[in-house]
N, C-alpha and C positions, 0 to 999 in steps of 0.2 A: 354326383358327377365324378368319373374317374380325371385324376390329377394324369397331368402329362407323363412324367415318368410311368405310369401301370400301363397307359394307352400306347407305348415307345418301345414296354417290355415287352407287352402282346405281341408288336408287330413283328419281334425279330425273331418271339419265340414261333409264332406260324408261320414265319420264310424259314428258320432252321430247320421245323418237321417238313416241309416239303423237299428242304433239300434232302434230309436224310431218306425221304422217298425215292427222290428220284437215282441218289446216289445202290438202295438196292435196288432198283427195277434196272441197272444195266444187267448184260447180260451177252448172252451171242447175236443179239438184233445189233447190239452196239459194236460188238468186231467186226461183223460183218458192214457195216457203213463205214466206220473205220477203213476197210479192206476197200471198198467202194472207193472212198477218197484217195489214198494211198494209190490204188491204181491209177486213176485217170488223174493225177497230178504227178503221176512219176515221167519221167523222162521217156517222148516216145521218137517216132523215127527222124532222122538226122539233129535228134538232139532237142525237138522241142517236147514241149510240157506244159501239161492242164493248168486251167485257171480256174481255180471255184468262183464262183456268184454268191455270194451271199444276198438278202433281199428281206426285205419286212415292211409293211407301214405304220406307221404312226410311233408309239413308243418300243415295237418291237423292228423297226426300220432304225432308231439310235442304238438299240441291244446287235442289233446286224452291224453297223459300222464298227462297231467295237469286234466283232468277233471277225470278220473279214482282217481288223488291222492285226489282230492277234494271231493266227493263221500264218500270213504275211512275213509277219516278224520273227516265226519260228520255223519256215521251213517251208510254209504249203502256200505258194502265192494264191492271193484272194485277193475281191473287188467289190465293193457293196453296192448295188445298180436299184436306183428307189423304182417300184413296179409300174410307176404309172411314166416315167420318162421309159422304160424299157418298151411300153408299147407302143412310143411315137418316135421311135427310128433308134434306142441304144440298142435292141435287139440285133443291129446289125452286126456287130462283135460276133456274137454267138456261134460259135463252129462244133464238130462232135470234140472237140477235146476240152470241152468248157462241161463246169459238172454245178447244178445250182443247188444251193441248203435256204428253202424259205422258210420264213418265220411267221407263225399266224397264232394267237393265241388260243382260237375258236376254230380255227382251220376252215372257214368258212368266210374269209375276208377275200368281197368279189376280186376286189384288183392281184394279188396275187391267185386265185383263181385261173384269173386270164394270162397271168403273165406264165406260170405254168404250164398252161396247155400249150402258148406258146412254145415256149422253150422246149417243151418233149420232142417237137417237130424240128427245130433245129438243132440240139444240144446234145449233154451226153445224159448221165444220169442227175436223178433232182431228189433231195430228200430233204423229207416236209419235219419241223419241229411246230408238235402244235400240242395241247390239250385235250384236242376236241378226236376221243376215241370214234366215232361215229360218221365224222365231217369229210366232206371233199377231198378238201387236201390228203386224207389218208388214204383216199381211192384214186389220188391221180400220182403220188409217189412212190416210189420204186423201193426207197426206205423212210421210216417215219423213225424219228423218236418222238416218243410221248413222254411228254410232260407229266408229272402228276395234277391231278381234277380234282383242285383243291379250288375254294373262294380267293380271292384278293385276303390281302391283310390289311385292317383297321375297321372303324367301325361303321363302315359303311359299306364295305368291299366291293365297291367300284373302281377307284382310280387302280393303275396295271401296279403295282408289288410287288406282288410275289410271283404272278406270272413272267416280270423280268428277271426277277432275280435267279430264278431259276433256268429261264432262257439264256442267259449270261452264263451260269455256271454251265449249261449242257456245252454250250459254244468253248466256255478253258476247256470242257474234259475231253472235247472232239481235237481243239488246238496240241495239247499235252499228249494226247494217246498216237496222233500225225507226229509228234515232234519225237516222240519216243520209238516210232516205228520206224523212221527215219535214219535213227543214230545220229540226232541230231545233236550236237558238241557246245559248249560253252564260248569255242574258238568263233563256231556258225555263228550263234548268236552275236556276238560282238563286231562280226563283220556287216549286218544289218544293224548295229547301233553304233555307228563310228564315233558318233560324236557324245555320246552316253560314257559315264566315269568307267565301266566295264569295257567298252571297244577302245576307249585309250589305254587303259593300262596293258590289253591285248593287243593292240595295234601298236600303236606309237612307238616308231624307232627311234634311235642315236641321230639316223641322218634325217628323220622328220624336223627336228628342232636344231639342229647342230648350226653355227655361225661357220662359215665357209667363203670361198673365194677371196675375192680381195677384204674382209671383213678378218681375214685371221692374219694374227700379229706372228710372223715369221721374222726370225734373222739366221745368217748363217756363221757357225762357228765361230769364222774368223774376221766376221764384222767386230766393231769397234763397242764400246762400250757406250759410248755417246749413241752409236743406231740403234743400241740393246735399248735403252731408254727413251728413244723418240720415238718407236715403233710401239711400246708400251703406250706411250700418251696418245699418238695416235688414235691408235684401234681400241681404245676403251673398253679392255676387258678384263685388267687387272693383272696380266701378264704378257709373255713374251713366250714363242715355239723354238726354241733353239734345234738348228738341225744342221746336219755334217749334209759334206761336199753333196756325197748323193742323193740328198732328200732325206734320207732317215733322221726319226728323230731323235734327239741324244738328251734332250730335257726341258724341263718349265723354270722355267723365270719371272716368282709372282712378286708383286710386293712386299711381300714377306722376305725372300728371298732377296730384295734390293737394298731392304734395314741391315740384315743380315751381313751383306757385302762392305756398307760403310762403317759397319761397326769392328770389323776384321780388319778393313783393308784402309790404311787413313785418307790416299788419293783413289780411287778406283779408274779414273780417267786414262787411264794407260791401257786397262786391261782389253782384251778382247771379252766377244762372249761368252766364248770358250770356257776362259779363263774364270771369271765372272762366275759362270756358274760353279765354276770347282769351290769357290771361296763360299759361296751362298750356302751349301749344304747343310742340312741340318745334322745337330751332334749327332756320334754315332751311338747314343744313349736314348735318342729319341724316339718313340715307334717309330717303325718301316710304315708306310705307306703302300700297302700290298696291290694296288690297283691303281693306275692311273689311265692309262689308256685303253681306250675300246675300238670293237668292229664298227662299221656305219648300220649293220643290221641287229645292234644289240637291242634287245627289248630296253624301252625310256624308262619306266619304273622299275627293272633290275640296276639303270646307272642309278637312279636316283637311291638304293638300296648300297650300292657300292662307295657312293659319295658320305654318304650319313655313317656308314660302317668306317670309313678309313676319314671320316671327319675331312674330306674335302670339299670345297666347293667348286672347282670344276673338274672336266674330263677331255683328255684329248681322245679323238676318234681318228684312225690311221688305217689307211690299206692293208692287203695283205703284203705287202715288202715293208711297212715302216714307217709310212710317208704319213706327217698328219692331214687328213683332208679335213678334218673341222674340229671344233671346238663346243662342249656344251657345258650349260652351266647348272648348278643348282635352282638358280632363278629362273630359268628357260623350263625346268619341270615343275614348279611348283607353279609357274604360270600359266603351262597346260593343265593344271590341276586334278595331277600325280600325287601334289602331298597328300 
């Protein structure tokens, strides 16, 4: 009796050689359904654009939902419709700008059969993925890929295998060759995965996470030294926005900067903010601090790159004249989960 490991190695080594079959039998059938897809999903008059169907039952109806979502997520809107609710009223969708990709391993599985025939009379173009060189399905589609007409893998070559795994792979290389025909961008993708570590680190602005409104600890110049401090407890942010007459702002006043003050100055209770901050400065031996403030449209993981570079941990964000509109912090990107 072969030990599990020999019967584990078989199996992967007979879904590798089918892949690598199937991966040479592309060719111009495969541009050309490509070219298929690509058309009837492009943008057509006042703007609208195809929907693929994707379709399969049984284990090649779960290889269909997968490949529908993958489609979807790269460029080429898809919808996976299981064949037997398609023939009791989802058919109604179905206009010429909808294009179906079924999945049959035998090309002879009645319900997609039926659902086909259907859909030629409503739809746009249908292309069959199946094995079965011989079968219906290659006489009722417009384009076929063929699978390689290999058995199942393991030792019984019954349960589907390798006929998925290669349905799966035909599905990425149909997905990949749309996304690439497309000019489809790393920017695309991340705007279909907002919430994925890749659409935040491309998405997520300054003014996504920033503390604003009445949350930001402002005082004006010539406030008192006692507001400089009570506006600090306040607003629980570890500092103070010091800004002149007109809005602009003139500097930070963190904690650090308040040690600072009484270690300088023996009463500080007289001074204004103004004043305050002149005292707070760090030596002029000290690094600069090459960045403090930003746009509200700066990319979050460029501040988070700014803050870590210049050993800060926050950021003021200010309009175009000066003004701070908010406040962000190191813990506000590492809590979007930026670090």
């Amino acid at each position: 009796m072969s030990a599990p490991c020999e019967i584990a190695r078989r199996v992967v080594a007979e879904e590798a050689e089918a892949l690598r079959q199937l991966a040479a039998a592309f060719g111009s059938e495969f541009d050309a359904l490509v070219d298929t897809l690509y058309t009837a999903t492009s943008d057509g008059p006042a703007g609208t654009a195809g929907l693929v169907i994707v379709s399969g039952l049984g284990k090649s109806g779960t290889i269909a939902q997968k490949i529908a979502a993958s489609l979807t997520s790269t460029g080429t809107p898809a919808v996976f419709m299981h064949p037997v609710e398609a023939l009791h009223g989802d058919l109604g969708i179905v206009t010429g700008r909808h294009c179906l990709i079924a999945l049959s391993r035998s090309g002879n599985t009645e319900e997609i059969l039926r659902f086909v025939a259907h859909f030629r009379r409503l739809g746009g173009p249908v292309i069959g993925v199946t094995q079965g060189r011989e079968s219906r399905l290659r006489e009722l589609c417009g384009h076929v890929l063929l699978l390689p007409d290999v058995p199942e893998a393991g030792p019984l070559s019954l349960a589907p295998t390798t006929s998925c795994v290669t349905m799966l792979a035909a599905g990425d290389a149909l997905a990949m060759a749309l996304l690439h025909k497309r000019g489809f961008r790393v920017e695309d993708f991340a705007q279909y995965h907002p919430e994925g570590s890749l659409g935040r680190r491309l998405l997520l602005r300054a003014a996504d996470l920033m503390h604003t409104g009445e949350a930001l600890p402002i005082v004006a110049t010539q406030d008192s030294f006692h507001d400089l401090i009570m506006e600090m407890t306040r607003k629980r942010l570890g500092l103070a926005l010091i800004v002149a007459p007109d809005g602009r702002l003139r500097g930070t006043f963190t904690d650090g900067d308040l040690r600072r003050t009484f270690e300088r100055v023996p009463d500080p209770r007289g001074l204004d903010a103004q004043t305050a901050y002149a005292h707070s400065r760090r030596p002029s031996a000290a690094p600069p601090v090459p960045v403090s403030a930003v746009d509200p449209d700066h990319l979050a993981v460029e501040c988070l790159r700014i803050m870590r570079t210049s050993q800060i941990t926050s950021l003021v964000v200010t309009d175009s004249a000066g003004r701070p509109t908010g406040l962000l912090r190191l813990m506000d990107l590492l809590d979007a989960g930026l670090g």
